[in-house]
Each structure stands twice: as structure tokens, then as C-alpha cells.
Phi, psi and omega in degrees: 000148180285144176250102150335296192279359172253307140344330202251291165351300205288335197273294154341311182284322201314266172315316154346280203288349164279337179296304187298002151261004158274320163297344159294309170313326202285359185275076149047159139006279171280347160289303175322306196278344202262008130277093206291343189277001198281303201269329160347286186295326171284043212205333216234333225226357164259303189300313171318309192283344182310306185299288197340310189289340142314312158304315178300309187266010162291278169021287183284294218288338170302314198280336181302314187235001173088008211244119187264139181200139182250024196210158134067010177340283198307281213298329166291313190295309155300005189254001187229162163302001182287337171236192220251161164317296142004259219295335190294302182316300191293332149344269203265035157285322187282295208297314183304310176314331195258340188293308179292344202270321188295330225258265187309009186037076179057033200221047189301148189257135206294353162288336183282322196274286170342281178312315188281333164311311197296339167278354160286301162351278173315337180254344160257317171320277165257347159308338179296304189317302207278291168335327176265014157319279165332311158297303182332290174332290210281324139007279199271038165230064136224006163255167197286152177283136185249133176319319185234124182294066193277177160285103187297326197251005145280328175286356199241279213325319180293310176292289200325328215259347147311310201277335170300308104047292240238323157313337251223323182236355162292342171268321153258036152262344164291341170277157172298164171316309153304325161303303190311300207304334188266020182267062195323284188344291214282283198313307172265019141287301199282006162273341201258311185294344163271354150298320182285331191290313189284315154276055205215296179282335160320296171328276156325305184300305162306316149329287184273345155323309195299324208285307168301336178067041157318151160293112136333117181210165174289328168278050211326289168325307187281336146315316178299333187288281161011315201262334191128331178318316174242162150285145173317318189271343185289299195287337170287321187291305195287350144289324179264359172282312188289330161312319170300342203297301206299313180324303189291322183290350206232117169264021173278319181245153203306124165242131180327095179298355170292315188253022132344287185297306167322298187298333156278005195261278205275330178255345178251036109334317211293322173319336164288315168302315203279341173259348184292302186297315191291336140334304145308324174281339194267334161291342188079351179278170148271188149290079184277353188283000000 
């Protein structure tokens, strides 16, 4: 899902770092060269703006084609059409430029750097701006409408870190039960991935309580059930799961290894269900089972 407010971050330092090497361009030429501390800064206030823009066009490029990538964004990005020729060129006029800065070790000759920044410029400074509006906009207007208005990608960060979580103890349940239960190791790991598994799923649950604007309650789940979110049988087990969290986190106090095992064994499955549903929920669909 597009993250608005990190677009709004990368864009903002972006744009900074272009005023302030713009106000430099705007002294001229003969200035520009005929101070040394001049083409410095502009050479440190591009590079800035470089990552920022990298960052921006990893970003745009997962949501256009679904592909996550962390290198080389602005040159991929610039091979497809979401943004105008214009814009595509001053791409790689800014790769050549960083390309060449790293090449020359910082060392551009300040008549070369002048020209070729103020033609980046021209072409980024607010032609950029207002085009990735524009992409942004029509972005979000191709994402699905959400029933409830979470944050997604915190909300997706958490389920990833249940299900990793829910992996994590599912492997130290293949051993039998008699290991497991004589296992220090297999006790505060299965004790320790089931305190993240439980806050993990708080987290959500509270996230979307706030969002739904619930009465605060100690009793998160059953607030959801309450609310629709969950089922009656979702919200009683992930209550009595939770009830433990404090026991399991404190390693000081004794917990049964028997009933340990039972409980990650028979009861944290249900964790899977508490992402299905709240799925549902937040999407607008139903549940037909």
C-alpha cells in the first residue's frame, strides 16, 4: 500500500535539499565558480537530495509494478512512463551526475557542476513536485477503500511479525513433547516467541479500537467482538492467551512446561484466525464460513 506520510517525509527533505543548492545556482556563474566553498555545498545538498529521491522512487516503483527493490530505483523508474520525458531525462541527467561525482572522487570542475546541476534543477525542482502529486493521487485512487482507516503498513508489519513468530514455534513443537517439556532452550524460546506473538496482536487490536474510537478497555478482543470485528470464539481464546503475557514475559515466575506446550500447541493457531478476521474487517468483506 502507498505510504503517504514517508512520500510526504522523502518529499519534503527532497525538495529542501534542492532549494538550498538552488540558491546557490541562482547567484550565477561567475559566482558560483569563483567561490570554492560554493560548488562544495552544492555537490553535498545533491547528494542529498539524490538519496531522498531514491527512496521516493523505490517507493512508487513497488506500487506501479509490485516488485520491492532498494538500488538503483531513479534508473528503473525512469524506464517506465508514470512520469513525463521531461522528468525521465532529468533522472538520468541526476544518475550521471552522482555517477560522475563518485568516479571524480568529489572532485567536478566547478564550471561543469554549475551547468550541469542548474539543468537538473530546472527540471526537478518544481516540475517533480507537482508530477509526483499526481502519480500519488491517481495511486490512491487504485487502492482498495478501507472499512476502517488503519495505518496498513503497520498494521501488515505486525501480522508479518505473528506469522513469523507462530513459525518460530511451530519448529519447536516438532520436537516431541518430552523434549520439549526437559528443554530450558525450547522453554524460553517458546516462551519468549509467545509474549511477541501476543504483543504483536495487542498492537493491532488497539490500532484499530483507537481508529474505530472504542471506549478504552483492558479487554481489547472483546472490545472487537463487541465492535464486529472478531468472532465470539476469536475473542475469548486471544483473551485467555493474553491473560498469560505478563507470566510468560517474567522470567522469574514459574510456568508448567506441560502447560506450555499445550498452549502453543492448541491455542496460538487461533492467531491466524485474529489476522483473517481483522482482515476482513478492515477491507470491508465478509466472513461467509
Amino acid at each position: 500500500m502507498l505510504d503517504i506520510q514517508f512520500l510526504n517525509e522523502r518529499a519534503k527533505k527532497l525538495r529542501s535539499a534542492l532549494k538550498k543548492a538552488k540558491q546557490i545556482i541562482d547567484m550565477g556563474q561567475k559566482e558560483f565558480s569563483s567561490v570554492p566553498m560554493y560548488p562544495d555545498r552544492t555537490q553535498y545538498y545533491m547528494v542529498i537530495a539524490y538519496e531522498e529521491l531514491e527512496k521516493i522512487a523505490c517507493h512508487i516503483y513497488k506500487e506501479i509494478t509490485g516488485e520491492k527493490i532498494s538500488e538503483n530505483c531513479i534508473e528503473k523508474l525512469s524506464q517506465t512512463d508514470i512520469f513525463s520525458g521531461k522528468i525521465n531525462r532529468a533522472f538520468q541527467d541526476f544518475i550521471k551526475f552522482k555517477k560522475n561525482l563518485l568516479e571524480s572522487r568529489f572532485s567536478y570542475s566547478p564550471e561543469e557542476m554549475y551547468f550541469t546541476v542548474k539543468n537538473i534543477l530546472d527540471s526537478l525542482y518544481e516540475p517533480f513536485i507537482k508530477e509526483l502529486s499526481s502519480v500519488v493521487k491517481e495511486l490512491k485512487e487504485k487502492q482498495p477503500k478501507l472499512a476502517i482507516p488503519v495505518n496498513l503498513k503497520k498494521v501488515n508489519q505486525q501480522a508479518k511479525a505473528i506469522k513469523s513468530e507462530l513459525k518460530k514455534i511451530k519448529t519447536l513443537l516438532d520436537y516431541p513433547r518430552e523434549e520439549f517439556i526437559k528443554s530450558e532452550f525450547a522453554i524460553d524460546r517458546g516462551r519468549y516467541f509467545a509474549v511477541v506473538t501476543i504483543d504483536s496482536a495487542l498492537w493491532i487490536c488497539r490500532h484499530i479500537a483507537r481508529q474505530l474510537k472504542l471506549k478504552p478497555s483492558k479487554r481489547c478482543f472483546e472490545n472487537l467482538y463487541k465492535a464486529g470485528v472478531l468472532k465470539k470464539e476469536t475473542a475469548e481464546k486471544l483473551e485467555k492467551i493474553a491473560s498469560y503475557r505478563d507470566t510468560l514475559a517474567d522470567p522469574e515466575k514459574y510456568i508448567d512446561p506441560h502447560f506450555l506446550y499445550t498452549l502453543l500447541k492448541e491455542d496460538f493457531p487461533i492467531f491466524l484466525e485474529f489476522i483473517k478476521e481483522v482482515s476482513y474487517a478492515i477491507f470491508g468483506k465478509r466472513d461467509e464460513k
